[in-house]
C-alpha positions in Angstrom: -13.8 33.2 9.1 -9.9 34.0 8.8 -7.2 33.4 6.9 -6.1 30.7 9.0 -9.4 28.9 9.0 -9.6 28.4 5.2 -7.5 24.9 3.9 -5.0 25.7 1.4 -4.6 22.9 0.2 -4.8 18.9 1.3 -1.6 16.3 1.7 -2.9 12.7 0.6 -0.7 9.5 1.4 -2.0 6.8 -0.7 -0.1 3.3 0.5 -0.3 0.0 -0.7 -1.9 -1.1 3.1 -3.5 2.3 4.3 -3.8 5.3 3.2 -4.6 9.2 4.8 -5.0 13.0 4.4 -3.6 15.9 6.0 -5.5 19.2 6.0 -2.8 22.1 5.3 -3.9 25.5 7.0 -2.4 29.3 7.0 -0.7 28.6 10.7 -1.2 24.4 11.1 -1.7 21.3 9.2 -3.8 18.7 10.8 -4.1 15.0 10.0 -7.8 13.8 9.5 -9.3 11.8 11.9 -11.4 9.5 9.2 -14.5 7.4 9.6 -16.2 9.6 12.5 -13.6 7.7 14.6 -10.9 8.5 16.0 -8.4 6.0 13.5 -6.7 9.0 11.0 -5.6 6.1 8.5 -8.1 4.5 5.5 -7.5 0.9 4.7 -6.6 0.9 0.9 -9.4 -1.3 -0.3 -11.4 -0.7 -3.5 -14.7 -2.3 -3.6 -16.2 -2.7 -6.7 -20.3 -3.6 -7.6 -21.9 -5.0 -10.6 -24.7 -2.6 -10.0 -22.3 0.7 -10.5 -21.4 1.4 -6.4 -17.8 1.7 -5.3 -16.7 2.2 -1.8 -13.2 2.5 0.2 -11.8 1.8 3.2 -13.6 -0.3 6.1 -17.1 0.4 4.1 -15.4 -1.7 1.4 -14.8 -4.8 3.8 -18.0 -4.6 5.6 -20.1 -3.9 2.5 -18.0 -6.8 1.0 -18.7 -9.2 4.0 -22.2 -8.5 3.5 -23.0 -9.2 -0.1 -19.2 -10.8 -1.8 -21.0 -14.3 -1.3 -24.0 -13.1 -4.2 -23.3 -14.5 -8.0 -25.2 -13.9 -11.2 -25.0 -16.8 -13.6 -24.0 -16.3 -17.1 -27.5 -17.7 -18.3 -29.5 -15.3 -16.3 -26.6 -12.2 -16.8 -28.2 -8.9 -18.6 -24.4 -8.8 -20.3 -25.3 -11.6 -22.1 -29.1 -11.5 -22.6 -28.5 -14.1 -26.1 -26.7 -16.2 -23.9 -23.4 -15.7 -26.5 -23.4 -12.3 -27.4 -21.6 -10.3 -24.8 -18.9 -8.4 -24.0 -18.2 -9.9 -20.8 -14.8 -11.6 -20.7 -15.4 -13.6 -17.7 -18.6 -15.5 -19.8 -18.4 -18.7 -20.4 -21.4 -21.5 -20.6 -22.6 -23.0 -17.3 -20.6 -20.2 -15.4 -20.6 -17.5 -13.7 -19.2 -14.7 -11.7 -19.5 -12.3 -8.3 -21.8 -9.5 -7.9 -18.8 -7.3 -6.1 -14.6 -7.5 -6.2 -12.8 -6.5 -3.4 -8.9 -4.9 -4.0 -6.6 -4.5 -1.7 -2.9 -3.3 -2.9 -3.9 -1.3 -6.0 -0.6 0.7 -5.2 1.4 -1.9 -6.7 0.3 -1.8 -10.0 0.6 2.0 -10.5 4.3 1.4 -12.4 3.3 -2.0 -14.3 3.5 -1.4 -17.8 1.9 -4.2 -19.3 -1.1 -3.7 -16.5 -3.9 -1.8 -17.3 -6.8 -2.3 -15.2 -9.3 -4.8 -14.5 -12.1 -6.0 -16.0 -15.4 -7.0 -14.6 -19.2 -7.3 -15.6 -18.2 -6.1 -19.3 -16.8 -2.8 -17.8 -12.7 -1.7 -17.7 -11.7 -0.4 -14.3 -7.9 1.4 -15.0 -5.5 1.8 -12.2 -6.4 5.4 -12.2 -10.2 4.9 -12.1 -9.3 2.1 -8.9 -7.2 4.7 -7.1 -9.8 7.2 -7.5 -11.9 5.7 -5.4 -9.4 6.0 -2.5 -8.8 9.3 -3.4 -12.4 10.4 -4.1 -13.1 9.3 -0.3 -10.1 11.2 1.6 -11.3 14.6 -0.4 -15.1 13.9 0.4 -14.2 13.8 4.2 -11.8 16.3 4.3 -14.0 18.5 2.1 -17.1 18.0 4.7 -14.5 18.3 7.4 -13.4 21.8 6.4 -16.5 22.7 4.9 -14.8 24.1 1.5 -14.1 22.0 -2.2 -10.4 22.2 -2.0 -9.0 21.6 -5.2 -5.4 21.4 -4.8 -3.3 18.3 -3.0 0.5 17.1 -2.9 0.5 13.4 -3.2 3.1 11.4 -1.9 5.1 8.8 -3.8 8.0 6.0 -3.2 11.7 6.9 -4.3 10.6 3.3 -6.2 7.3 1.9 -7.4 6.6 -0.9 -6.6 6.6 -3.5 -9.8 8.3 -0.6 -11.4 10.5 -2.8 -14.9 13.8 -2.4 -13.3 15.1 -2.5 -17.4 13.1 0.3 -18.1 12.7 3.0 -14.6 12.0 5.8 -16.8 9.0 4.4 -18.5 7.6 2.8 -15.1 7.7 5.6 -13.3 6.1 8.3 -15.6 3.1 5.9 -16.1 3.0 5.8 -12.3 2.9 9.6 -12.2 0.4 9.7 -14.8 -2.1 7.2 -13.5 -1.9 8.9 -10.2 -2.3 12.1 -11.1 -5.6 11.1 -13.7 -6.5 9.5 -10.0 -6.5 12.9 -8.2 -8.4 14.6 -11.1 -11.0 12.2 -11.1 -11.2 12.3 -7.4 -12.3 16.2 -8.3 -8.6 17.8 -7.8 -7.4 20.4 -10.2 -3.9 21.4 -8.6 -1.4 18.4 -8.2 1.6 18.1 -6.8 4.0 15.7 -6.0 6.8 14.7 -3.6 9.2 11.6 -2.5 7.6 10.4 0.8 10.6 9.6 2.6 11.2 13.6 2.4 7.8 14.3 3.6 8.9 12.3 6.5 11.4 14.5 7.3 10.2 17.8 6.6 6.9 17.6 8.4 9.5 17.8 11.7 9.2 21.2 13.6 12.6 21.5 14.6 15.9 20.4 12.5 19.3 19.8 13.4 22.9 18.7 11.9 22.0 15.8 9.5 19.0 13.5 9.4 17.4 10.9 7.4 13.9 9.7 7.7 13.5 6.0 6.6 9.9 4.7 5.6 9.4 1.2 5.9 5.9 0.6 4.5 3.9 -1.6 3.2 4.7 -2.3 -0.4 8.3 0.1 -0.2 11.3 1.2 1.6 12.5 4.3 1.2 15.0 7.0 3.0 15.7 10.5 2.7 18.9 12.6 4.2 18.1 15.9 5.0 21.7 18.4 5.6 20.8 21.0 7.9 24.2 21.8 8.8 24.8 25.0 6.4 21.6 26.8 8.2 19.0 26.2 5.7 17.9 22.3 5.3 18.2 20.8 1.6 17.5 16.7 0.7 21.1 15.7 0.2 20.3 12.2 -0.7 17.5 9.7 -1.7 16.9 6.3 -2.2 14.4 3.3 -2.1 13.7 -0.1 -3.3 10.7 -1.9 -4.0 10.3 -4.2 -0.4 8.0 -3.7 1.9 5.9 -5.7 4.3 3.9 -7.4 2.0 7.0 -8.6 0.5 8.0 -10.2 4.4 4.3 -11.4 4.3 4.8 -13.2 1.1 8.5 -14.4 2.1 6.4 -16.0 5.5 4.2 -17.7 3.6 6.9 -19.4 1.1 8.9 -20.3 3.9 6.0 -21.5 6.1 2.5 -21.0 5.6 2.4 -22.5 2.1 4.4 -25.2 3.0 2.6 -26.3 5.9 -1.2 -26.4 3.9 0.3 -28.4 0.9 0.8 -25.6 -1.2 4.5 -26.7 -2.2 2.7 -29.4 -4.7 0.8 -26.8 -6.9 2.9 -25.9 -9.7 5.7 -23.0 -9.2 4.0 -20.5 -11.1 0.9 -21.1 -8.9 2.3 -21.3 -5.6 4.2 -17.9 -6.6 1.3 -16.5 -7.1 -0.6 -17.3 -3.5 2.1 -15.5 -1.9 0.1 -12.6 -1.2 -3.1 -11.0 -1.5 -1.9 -8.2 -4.1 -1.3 -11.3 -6.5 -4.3 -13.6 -5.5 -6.2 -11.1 -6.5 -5.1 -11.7 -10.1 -5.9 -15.2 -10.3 -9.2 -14.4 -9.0 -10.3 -12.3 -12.0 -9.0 -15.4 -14.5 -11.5 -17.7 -15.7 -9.5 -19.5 -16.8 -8.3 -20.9 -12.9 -10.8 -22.9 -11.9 -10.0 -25.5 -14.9 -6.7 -25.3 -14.1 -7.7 -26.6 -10.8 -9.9 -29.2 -11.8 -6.8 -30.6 -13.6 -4.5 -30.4 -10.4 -6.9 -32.2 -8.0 -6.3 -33.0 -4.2 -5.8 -31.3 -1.1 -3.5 -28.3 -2.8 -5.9 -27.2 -5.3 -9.0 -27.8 -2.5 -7.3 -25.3 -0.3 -7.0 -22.8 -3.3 -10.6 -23.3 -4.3 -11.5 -22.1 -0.8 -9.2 -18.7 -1.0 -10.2 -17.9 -4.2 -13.8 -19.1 -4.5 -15.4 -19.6 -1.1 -14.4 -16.3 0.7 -11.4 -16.6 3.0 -8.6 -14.7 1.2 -8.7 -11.5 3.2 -9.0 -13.2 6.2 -6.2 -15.6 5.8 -3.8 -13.1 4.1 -4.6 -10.2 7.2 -3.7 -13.9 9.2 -0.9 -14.3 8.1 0.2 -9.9 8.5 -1.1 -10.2 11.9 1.8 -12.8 12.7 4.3 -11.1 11.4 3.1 -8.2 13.5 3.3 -10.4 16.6 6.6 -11.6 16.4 7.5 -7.8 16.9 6.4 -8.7 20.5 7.0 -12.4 20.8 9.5 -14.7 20.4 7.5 -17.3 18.9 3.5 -17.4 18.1 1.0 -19.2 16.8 -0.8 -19.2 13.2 -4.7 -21.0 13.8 -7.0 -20.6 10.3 -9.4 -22.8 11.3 -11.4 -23.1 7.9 -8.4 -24.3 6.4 -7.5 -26.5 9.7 -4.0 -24.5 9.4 -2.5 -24.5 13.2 1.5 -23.7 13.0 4.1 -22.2 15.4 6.2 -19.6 14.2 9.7 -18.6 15.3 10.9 -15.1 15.4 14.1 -16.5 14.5 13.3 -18.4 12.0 11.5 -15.6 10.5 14.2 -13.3 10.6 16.9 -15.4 8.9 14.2 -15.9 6.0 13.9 -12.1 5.5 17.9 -11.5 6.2 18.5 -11.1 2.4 15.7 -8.5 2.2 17.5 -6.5 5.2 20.7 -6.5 3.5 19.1 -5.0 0.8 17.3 -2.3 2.9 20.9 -1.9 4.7 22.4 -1.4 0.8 19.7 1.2 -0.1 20.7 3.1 3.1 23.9 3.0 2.5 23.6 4.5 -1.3 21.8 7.7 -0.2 24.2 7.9 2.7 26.8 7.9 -0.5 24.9 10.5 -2.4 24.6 12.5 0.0 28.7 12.2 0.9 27.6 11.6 4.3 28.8 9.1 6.6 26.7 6.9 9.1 28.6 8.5 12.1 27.7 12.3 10.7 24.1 11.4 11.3 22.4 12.5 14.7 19.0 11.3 14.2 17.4 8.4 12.3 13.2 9.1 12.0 11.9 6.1 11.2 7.8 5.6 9.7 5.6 3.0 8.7 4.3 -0.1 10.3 7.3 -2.4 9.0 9.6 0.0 11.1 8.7 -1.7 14.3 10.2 -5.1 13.1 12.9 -6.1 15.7 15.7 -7.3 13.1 15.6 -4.2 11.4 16.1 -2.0 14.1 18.4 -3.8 15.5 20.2 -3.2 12.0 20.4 0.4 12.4 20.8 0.5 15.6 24.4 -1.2 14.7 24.6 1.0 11.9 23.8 4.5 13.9 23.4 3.6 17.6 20.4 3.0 19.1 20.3 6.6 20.8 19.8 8.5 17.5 17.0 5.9 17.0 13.8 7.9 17.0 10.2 6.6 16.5 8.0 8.7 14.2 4.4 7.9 14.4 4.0 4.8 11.9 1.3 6.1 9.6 0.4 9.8 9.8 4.2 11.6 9.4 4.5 11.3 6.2 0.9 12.6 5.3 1.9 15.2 8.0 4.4 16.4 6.2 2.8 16.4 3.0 0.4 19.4 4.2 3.5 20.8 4.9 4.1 20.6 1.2 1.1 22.1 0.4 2.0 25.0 3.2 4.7 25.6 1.5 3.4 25.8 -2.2 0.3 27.4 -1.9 0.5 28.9 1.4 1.4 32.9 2.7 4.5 33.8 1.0 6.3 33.5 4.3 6.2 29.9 4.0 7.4 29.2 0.5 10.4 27.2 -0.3 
């Protein structure tokens, strides 16, 4: 075996919707085909199992689909063999709970201060110990892939967390770095590194010329990097991000028009805010204390949230509800069916687009502020790389294509540049000397 065929190191982009692993060699880095398919992204679910199992990815759902429907009561739990004595929060007389949890957007609570985990079957699962499982998987492929324990990985971040306190940055985002890198230990890393995703976007490119930015459009963030080749050797001249992604346009469709058209308007505020999207349903699913509070608000509303909490349709009517956002990429208008909650409702591009136009504005402002740091203007740019799956949203395009022209416009693949360029990274730190930066 050579140089060349021994991994230096791995590149791991963990996202709020999928997440993937690059493989960094002497002379290459390759992304990781995962699954023994040929998809090179992991969906970011966590499954969780009474019995001690844990599982990511597509294994999650379909090991989920299999056995999310089995309960142990509370009078036949081992937790509470006295029937009162137990540690169990979720106990409670004539209850009962789950056998397995399913997570999806873990991401999002890596900066949340006042959020430390979750707690199931007596046992405290931290936001580390969550995203370990994630993590744990990538390195076990990519580990039988190469045929070596690799022990060192640069991990890829957002410019901003997602539910980062915007009163207190500093604090949110060293408890983001901290929970992530207790993640990549526990996943069986020793070596961590970490760097702004946005600028793994652009530095996994072969070639660079004059001014460029990346901008990563994701699922839980936005974020852009400018990279200033201009003076021969290219530097990050400018960096910025803000905490909207495309669950944030999923939740603003179902405000607008999902929720609305089941009923949902008449629960409380507090409640209906919280069905927005499946990172936050997953909250009230772990409170016992929602079911009672549903009991109280009776009729069709609290029927409907009975069946996405209780009775198995959440991930199915949240990817629903994703998938027609995706279509009206494509389409002008299109149709939302969720038959077990006899939801049928036409959707308007348009209509979707002017709900989301404050977010864009945003996005357009967070452009325009690395643009600012960088003292670069919008006509000194001569290519825009744009990444992730909320990229291919027609509005926003259209935005830069008004702020840059649509010829610098140049689509990066949606998922696997950034973890691309994060082997890069790990090229360049732990790599021949030749390639250090």
């Amino acid at each position: 075996m050579t140089a060349h065929d021994r991994p230096i190191g791995y590149g791991i982009d963990f996202g709020t919707s999928n997440s993937s692993v690059s493989i960094a060699y002497g002379d290459r880095v390759e992304v990781l085909a995962l699954g023994g398919s040929a998809s090179r992204t992991l969906p970011s679910f966590v499954y969780l199992h009474r019995g001690g199992r844990r599982a990511a990815g597509n294994e999650a759902v379909r090991t989920f689909l299999i056995s999310g429907h089995e309960k142990t009561d509370c009078w036949n739990c081992p937790l509470a063999p006295y029937g009162w004595d137990t540690d169990c929060r979720q106990y409670r007389k004539g209850g009962g709970c789950n056998d397995a949890r399913l997570l999806s957007g873990v991401k999002h609570e890596l900066a949340k201060l006042g959020f430390a985990g979750t707690n199931s079957w007596a046992t405290d699962f931290s936001v580390g110990a969550l995203v370990s499982v994630v993590l744990s998987r990538l390195k076990g492929e990519a580990d039988k892939t190469t045929g070596h324990v690799v022990g060192s990985v640069v991990l890829g971040h957002p410019v901003v967390f997602a539910g980062a306190d915007p009163q207190n940055r500093a604090a949110s985002d060293a408890e983001a770095f901290r929970r992530l890198e207790l993640a990549a230990l526990e996943a069986g890393f020793g070596e961590v590194a970490f760097l702004p995703e946005p600028t793994a976007a652009v530095i996994g490119e072969q070639a660079h010329r004059g001014v460029e930015i990346a901008v990563d459009f994701g699922g839980g963030t936005f974020d852009v990097a400018v990279l200033d080749s201009r003076g021969g050797t290219p530097h990050v001249a400018g960096i910025a991000g803000i905490a909207i992604g495309g669950e944030s346009l999923d939740g603003i469709l179902f405000e607008t028009i999902v929720g609305p058209a089941l009923g949902l308007d008449a629960l409380p505020s507090w409640l209906f805010n919280e069905m927005r999207t499946a990172s936050s349903v997953r909250l009230l699913m772990a409170d016992p204390g929602i079911p009672a509070i549903l009991a109280r608000i009776g009729g069709r509303a609290a029927d409907v949230v009975q069946a996405l909490l209780y009775e198995g349709h959440a991930y199915e009517f949240y990817g629903a509800v994703e998938s027609t956002k995706i279509a009206l990429s494509n389409a002008d208008t299109t149709r939302l069916d969720f038959e077990p909650l006899s939801l049928g409702v036409e959707v308007r591009r348009s209509t979707f687009e002017s709900m989301i136009r404050p977010e864009l504005d945003l996005i357009a402002a967070t452009i325009d502020q690395a643009l600012a740091d960088a003292r670069i203007t919008a006509g000194d740019v001569d290519r825009v790389l744009l990444t992730g799956g909320s990229a291919y949203i027609p509005a926003f395009r259209s935005d830069l294509a008004l702020a840059f022209g649509e010829q610098r416009l140049e689509q990066r693949d949606a998922f696997t540049a950034v973890v691309h360029g994060l082997g890069v990274r790990a090229q360049q730190l732990w790599g021949p000397v030749a390639l250090r930066v």
